[in-house]
Phi, psi and omega in degrees: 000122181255145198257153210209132185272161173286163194268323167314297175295340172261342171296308183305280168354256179334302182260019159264008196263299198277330199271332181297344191281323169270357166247019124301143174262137197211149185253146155259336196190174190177134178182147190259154184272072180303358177284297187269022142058039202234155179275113172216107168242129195256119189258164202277331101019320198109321184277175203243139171232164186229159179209144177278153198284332184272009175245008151273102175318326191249009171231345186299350175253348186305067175003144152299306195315317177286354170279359212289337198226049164327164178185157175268145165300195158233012158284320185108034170218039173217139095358061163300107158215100205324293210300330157286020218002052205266173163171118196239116162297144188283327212284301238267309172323271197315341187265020175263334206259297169286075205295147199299328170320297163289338183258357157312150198224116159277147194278137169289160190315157190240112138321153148285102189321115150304144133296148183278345186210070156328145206244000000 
């Protein structure tokens, strides 16, 4: 007996599938660049990020000959590379590469409220 979703639980499914998609950091691509010794990757948004390969921790002892065959998950949200048994999370990079400082947006100074009604 095969048990079968309904066209509603699957319509549900797609679209917790596509709003999760915008909160994910997810890759179209990665390869490493041996002239600039660099990490590069292009995330599904367009933008492109580069990382020197020595501020990656789990490729930094690693030969280049052996980065030729860097590779994406296949959600687009890892790093791969089979033959090191290596896999670095996207997320988990950036919030390594990028201190929380920096992606922090400070509020401006707040004056002090008068009161409006002095007592």
């Amino acid at each position: 007996m095969t048990n079968l979703i309904s066209e509603a639980d699957y319509l549900k499914a797609l679209q917790s599938s596509h709003r999760r998609s915008f909160r994910e950091l997810r890759a179209v691509a990665v390869a490493y660049n041996p002239d600039q010794d660099t990490v590069d990757i292009i995330m599904a948004d367009g933008w492109r990020i580069q990382i020197d390969r020595a501020k990656i921790a789990e490729l930094a002892m690693l030969p280049p000959s052996a980065l030729e065959n860097l590779s994406l998950s296949p959600a687009g949200v890892a790093i791969e590379l089979d033959a090191e048994d290596v896999h670095i999370s996207l997320e988990g990079l950036l919030a390594t590469i990028i201190p929380v400082k920096a992606l922090a947006r400070r509020a401006p100074a707040m004056k002090p409220v008068r009161k409006a009604f002095a007592d």
